[in-house]
Structure formats: C-alpha cells, structure tokens
TIKE-353895 format. One record per residue: residue number from 0; residue in three letters; chain; x negated, y negated, z negated of N, C-alpha, C, O in turn. Coordinates in steps of 0.001 Angstrom, whole numbers, plus 524288, in hexadecimal, padded with zeros to 5 digits. Example, Ala and Ser with C-alpha at 12.3 -4.5 7.8 and 13.67 -1.06 7.14 Angstrom:
    k    r  c   n.px   n.py   n.pz  ca.px  ca.py  ca.pz   c.px   c.py   c.pz   o.px   o.py   o.pz
    0  Ala  A  7CC7A  8163A  7E188  7CFF4  81194  7E188  7CC70  80CE4  7E188  7C864  80CF7  7DEEF
    1  Ser  A  7CDCE  808CA  7E458  7CA9A  80424  7E41C  7CD9C  7FFE2  7E142  7CB9F  7FB8E  7E099
***
This chain:
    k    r  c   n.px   n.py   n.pz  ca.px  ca.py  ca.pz   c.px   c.py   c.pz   o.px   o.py   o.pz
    0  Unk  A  F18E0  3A98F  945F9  F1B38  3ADBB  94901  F1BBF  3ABDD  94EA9  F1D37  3A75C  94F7B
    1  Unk  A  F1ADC  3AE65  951BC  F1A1C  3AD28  957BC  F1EC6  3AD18  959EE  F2083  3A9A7  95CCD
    2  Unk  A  F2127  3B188  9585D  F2871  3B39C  95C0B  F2987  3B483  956CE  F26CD  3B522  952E5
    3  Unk  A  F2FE7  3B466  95804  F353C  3B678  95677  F34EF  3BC54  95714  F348D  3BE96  95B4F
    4  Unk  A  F352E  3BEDD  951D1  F3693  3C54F  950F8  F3D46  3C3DF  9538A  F405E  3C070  95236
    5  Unk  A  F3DB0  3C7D9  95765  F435F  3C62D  95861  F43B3  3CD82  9588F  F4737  3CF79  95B30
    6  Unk  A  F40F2  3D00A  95676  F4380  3D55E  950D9  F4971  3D6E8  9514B  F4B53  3DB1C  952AE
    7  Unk  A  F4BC1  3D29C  94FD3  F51DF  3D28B  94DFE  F551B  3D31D  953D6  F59B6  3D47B  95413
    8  Unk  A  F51E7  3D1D7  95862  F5611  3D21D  95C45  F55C1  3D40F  95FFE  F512A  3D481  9615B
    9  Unk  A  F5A0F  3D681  96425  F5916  3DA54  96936  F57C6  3D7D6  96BA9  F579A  3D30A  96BFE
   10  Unk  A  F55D0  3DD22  96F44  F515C  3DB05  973D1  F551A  3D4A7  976D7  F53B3  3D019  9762E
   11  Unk  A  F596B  3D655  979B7  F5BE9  3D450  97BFD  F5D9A  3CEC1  979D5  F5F27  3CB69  97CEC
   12  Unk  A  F5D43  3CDAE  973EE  F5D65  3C7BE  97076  F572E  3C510  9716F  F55E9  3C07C  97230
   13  Unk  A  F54BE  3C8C5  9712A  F4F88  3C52C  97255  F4E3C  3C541  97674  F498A  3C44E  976E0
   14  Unk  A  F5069  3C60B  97A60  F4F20  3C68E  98261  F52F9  3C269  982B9  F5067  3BFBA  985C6
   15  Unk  A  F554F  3C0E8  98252  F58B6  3BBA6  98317  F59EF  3B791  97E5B  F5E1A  3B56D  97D46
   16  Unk  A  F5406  3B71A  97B6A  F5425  3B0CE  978E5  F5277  3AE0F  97A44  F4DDC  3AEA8  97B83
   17  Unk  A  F556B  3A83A  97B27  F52CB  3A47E  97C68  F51ED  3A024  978A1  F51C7  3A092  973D7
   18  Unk  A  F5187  39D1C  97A9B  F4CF8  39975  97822  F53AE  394E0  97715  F569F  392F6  97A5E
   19  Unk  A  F53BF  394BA  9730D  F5853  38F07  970B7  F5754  389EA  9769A  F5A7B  388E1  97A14
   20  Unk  A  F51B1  3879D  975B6  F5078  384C6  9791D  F521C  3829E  97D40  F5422  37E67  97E5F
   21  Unk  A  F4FE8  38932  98110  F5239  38A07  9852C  F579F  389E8  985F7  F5A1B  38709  988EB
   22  Unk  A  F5923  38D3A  98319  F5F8A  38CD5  982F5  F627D  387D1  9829A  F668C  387B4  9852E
   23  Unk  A  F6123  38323  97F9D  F62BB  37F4E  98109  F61EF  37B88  9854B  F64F9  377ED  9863D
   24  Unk  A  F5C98  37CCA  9887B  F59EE  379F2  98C40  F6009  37CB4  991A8  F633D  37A41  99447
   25  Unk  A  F5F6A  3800A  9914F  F6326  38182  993E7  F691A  38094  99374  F6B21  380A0  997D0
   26  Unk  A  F6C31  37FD3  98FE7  F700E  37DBF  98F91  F704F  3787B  98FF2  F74A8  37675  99046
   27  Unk  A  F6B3F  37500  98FF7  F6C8F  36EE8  99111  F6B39  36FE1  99590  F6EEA  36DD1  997DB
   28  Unk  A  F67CD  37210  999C9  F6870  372F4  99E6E  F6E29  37356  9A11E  F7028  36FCB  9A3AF
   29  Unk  A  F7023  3779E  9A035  F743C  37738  9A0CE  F787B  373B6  9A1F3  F7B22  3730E  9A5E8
   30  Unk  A  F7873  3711A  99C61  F7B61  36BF5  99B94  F7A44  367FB  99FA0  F7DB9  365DC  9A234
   31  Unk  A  F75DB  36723  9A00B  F7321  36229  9A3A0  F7478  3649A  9A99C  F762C  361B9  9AD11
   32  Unk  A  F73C4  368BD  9AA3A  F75E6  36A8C  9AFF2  F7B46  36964  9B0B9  F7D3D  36615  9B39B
   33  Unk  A  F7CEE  36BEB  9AE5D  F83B4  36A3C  9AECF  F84EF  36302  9AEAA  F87B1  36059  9B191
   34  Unk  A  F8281  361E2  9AB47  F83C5  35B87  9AB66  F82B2  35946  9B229  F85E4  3569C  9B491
   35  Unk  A  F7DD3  35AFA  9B427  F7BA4  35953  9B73D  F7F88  35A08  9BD07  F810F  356FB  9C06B
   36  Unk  A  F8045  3613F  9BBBD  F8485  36275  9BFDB  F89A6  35DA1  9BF2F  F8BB0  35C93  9C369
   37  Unk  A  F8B3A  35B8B  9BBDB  F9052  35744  9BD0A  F8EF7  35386  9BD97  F925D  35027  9BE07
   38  Unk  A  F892E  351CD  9BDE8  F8731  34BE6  9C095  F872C  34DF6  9C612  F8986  34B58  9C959
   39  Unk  A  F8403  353D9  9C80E  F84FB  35571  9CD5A  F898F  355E3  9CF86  F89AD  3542F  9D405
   40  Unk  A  F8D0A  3576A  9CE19  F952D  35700  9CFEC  F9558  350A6  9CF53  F96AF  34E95  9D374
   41  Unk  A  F947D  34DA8  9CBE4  F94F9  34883  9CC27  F92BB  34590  9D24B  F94C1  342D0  9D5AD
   42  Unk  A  F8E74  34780  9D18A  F8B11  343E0  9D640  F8DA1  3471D  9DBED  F8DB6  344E3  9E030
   43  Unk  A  F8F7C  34C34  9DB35  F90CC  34E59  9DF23  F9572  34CBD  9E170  F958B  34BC2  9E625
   44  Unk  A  F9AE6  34C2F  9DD96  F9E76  349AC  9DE1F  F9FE9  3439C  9E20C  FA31F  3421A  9E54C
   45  Unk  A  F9A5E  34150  9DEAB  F99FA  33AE5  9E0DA  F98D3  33B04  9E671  F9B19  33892  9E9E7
   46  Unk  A  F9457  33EB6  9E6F0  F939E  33F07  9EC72  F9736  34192  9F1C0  F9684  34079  9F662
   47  Unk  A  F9A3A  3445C  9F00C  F9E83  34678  9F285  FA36E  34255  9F4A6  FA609  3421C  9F8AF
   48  Unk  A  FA33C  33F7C  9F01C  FA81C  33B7E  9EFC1  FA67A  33573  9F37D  FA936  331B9  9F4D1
   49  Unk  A  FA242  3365F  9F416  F9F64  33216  9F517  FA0E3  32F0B  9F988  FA122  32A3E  9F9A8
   50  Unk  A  FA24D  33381  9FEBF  FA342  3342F  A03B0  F9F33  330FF  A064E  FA08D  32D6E  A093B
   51  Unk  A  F994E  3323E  A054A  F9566  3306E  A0835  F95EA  33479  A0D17  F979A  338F9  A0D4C
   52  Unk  A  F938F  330B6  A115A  F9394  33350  A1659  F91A3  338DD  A1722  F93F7  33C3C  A19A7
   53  Unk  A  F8D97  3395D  A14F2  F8A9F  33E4C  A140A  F8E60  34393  A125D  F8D8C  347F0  A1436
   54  Unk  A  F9260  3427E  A0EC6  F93CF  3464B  A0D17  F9806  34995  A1429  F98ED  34E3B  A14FB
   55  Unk  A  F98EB  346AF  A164C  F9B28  347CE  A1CCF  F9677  3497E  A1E7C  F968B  348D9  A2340
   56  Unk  A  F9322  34AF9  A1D73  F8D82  34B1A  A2088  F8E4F  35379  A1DA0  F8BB6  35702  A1F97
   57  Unk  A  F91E0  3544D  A198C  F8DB7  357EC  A1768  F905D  35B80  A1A93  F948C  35A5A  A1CA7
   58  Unk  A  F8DD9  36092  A1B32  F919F  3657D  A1E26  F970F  36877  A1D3F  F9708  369D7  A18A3
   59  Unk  A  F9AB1  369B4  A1F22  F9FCB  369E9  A1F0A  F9F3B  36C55  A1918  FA0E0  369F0  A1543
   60  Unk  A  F9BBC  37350  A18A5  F9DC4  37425  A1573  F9C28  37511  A0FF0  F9D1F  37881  A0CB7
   61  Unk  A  F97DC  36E82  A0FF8  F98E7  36AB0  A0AD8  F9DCC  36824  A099D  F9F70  367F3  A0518
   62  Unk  A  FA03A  36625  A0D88  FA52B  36558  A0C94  FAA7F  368DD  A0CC3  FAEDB  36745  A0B82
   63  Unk  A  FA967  36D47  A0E56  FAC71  37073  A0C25  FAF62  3703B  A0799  FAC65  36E98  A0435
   64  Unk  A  FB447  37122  A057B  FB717  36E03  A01CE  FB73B  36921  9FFD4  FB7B2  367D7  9FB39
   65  Unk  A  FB6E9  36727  A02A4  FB547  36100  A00C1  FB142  360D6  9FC9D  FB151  35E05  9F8B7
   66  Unk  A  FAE86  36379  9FDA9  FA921  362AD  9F9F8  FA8AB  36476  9F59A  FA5A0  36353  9F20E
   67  Unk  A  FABE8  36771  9F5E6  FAAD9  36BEC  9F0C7  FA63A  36FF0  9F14D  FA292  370F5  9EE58
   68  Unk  A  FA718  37117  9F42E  FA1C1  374D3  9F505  F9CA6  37318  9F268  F99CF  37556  9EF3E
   69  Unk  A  F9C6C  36F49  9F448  F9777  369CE  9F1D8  F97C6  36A74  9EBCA  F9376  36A95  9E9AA
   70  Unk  A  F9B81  36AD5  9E8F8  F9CA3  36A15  9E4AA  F9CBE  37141  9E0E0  F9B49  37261  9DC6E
   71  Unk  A  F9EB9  3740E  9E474  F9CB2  378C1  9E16B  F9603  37A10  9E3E3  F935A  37DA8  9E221
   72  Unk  A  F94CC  377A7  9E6B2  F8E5B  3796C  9E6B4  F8B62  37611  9E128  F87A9  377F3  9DEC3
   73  Unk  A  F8D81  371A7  9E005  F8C06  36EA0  9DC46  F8C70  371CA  9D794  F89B8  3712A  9D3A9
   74  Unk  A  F8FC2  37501  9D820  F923F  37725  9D2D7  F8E8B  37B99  9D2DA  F8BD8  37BCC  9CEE0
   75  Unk  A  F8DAB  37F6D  9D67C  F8A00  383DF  9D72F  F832B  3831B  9D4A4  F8096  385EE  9D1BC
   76  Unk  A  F81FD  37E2E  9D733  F7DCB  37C0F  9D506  F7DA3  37AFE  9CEF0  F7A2B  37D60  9CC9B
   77  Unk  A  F8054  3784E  9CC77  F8172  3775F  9C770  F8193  37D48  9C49E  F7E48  37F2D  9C1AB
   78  Unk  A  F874E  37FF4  9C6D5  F854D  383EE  9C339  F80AC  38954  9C441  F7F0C  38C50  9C0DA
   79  Unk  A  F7FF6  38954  9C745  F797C  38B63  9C7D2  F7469  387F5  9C5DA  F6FF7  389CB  9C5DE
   80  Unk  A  F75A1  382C7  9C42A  F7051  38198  9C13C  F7245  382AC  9BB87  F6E43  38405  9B93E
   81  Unk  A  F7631  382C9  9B822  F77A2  3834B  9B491  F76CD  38978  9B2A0  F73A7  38AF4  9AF4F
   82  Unk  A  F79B7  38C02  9B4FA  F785A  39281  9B5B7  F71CB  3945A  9B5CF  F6FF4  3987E  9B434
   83  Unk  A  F6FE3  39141  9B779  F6975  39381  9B993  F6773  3907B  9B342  F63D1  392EA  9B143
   84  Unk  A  F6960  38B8A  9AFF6  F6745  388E8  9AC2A  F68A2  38C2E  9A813  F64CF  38D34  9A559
   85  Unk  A  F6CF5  38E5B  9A688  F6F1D  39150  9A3C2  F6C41  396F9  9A39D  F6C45  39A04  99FE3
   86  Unk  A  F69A4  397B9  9A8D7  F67DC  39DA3  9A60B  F61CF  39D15  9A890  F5FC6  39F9E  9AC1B
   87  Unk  A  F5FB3  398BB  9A554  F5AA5  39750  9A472  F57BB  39407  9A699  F536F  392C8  9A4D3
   88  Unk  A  F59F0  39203  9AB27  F56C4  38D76  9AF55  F5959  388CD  9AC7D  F5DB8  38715  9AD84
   89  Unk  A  F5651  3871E  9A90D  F56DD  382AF  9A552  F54BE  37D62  9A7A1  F56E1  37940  9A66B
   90  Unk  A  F50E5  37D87  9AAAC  F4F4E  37AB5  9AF81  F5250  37858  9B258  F5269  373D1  9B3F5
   91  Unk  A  F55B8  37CF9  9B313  F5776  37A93  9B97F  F5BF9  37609  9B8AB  F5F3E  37540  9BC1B
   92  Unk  A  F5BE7  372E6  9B380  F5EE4  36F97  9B22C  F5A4C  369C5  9B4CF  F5B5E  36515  9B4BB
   93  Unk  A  F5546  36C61  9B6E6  F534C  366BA  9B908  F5357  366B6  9BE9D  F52A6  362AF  9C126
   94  Unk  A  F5423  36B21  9C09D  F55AB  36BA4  9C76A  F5A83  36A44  9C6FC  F5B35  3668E  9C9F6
   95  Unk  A  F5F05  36B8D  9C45E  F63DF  368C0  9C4C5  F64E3  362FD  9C3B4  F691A  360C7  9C461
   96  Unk  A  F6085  360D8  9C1F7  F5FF4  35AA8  9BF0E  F5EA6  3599A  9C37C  F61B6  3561E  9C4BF
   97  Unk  A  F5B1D  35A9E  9C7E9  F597E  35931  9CC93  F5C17  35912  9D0E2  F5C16  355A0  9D43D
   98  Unk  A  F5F8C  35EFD  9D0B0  F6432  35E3A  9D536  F66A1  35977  9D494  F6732  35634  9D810
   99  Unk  A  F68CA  358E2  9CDDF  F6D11  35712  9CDE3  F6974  34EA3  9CF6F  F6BD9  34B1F  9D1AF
  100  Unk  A  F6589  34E55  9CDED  F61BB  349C5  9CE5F  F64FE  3480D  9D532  F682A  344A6  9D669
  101  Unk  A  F6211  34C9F  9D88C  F6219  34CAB  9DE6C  F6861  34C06  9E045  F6984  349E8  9E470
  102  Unk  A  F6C1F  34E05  9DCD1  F7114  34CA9  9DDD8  F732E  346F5  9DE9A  F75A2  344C2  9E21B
  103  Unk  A  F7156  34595  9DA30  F7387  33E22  9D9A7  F6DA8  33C59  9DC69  F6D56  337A6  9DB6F
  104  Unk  A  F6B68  33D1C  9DDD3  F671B  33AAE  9E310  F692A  33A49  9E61B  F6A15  335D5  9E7AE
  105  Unk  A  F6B1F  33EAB  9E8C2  F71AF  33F25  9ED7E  F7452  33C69  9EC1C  F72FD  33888  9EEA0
  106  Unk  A  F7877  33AE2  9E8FB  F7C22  338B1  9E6EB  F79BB  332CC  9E762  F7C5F  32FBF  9EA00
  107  Unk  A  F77E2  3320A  9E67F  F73FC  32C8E  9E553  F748A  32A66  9EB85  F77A2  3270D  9ED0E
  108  Unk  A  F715E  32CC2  9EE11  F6F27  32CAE  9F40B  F72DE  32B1F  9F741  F7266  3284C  9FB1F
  109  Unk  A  F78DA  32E37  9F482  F7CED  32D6D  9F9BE  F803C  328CC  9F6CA  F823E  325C9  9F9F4
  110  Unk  A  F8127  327AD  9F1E5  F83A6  3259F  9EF43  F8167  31E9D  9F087  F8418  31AA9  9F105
  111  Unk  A  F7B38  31F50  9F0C2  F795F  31A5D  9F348  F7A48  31979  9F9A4  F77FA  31591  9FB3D
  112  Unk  A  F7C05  31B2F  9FC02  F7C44  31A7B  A0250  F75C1  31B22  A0285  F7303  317BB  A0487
  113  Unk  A  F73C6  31F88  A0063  F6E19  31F73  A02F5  F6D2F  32360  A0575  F6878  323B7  A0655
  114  Unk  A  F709E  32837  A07E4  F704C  32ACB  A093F  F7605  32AE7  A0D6E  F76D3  32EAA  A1051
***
C-alpha cells in the first residue's frame, strides 16, 4: 500500500499531520536553543562585569540602565529563535549555535586582553 486511507478523518485532521519525527526534531531544537540562550546570558553577564575598557567605549544608550537594555535585546533574540523553531524553523537551532559560537569568540577576545 503506498498511503494511509485516512477515510476515518476530517479534512482539517489530515491538513495538519505531522510527522512524530519532525515533531521531536523540533522540541530538542528547542531545548538546545534555550540551553544555549543561558550559555549566551552567561557569556553576556561575564562580559558586562568584566569592566574592560571597551565597554566605556560603547554608546550612551547601550548603557542606558546600566545595561539592561543589552540584556533584554539578548532576551528578544533568544525568544525569537525559539518561537521561529517551534513553528517549524527546526534549523535555525544551527544559526543560533553560530551566534551563540561568535558570542564566546567575543568573550574569549576580550577576556584574553586581545582585543
């Protein structure tokens, strides 16, 4: 048999089945995003606290609240890759592996006096 007689069910049950698979590829997405987002608040944190010269370098209103701002853009990012993974960009858990890669590269960079 080639397909599933799906006979037994409305239009609208068989216009939105998915695949088990998928469905889990996407909830460990998920998972791994979110993990990743608290290595990004982690590394973000360190660098804030750091009081490398640079951070006097950034524009007032990055520092606006003492750097909170910094910290809900972190948060905006996170949950817009989570949101976009959740309703099907199952992917974009390897552009967020990359931000988050390029994050501790930064972190790295200033943390060594190499920048």
């Amino acid at each position: 048999m080639l397909y599933q007689d799906d006979g037994d069910k409305t239009p609208d049950e068989r216009q939105f089945q998915t695949d088990e698979g998928f469905r889990n590829f996407v909830t460990m997405a998920i998972a791994l995003i979110f993990l990743l987002g608290i290595a990004n608040f982690a590394l973000h944190k360190a660098v804030m606290e750091s009081g490398h010269p640079l951070l006097g370098q950034m524009p007032w209103f990055v520092q606006t609240m003492g750097g909170k701002l910094t910290f809900m853009t972190e948060f905006l990012v996170l949950l817009a890759a989570m949101m976009l993974a959740a309703n099907g960009w199952a992917g974009l858990f390897w552009a967020y592996l990359i931000y988050t890669g390029l994050n501790a590269l930064a972190a790295w960079l200033i943390f060594s006096d190499r920048i």
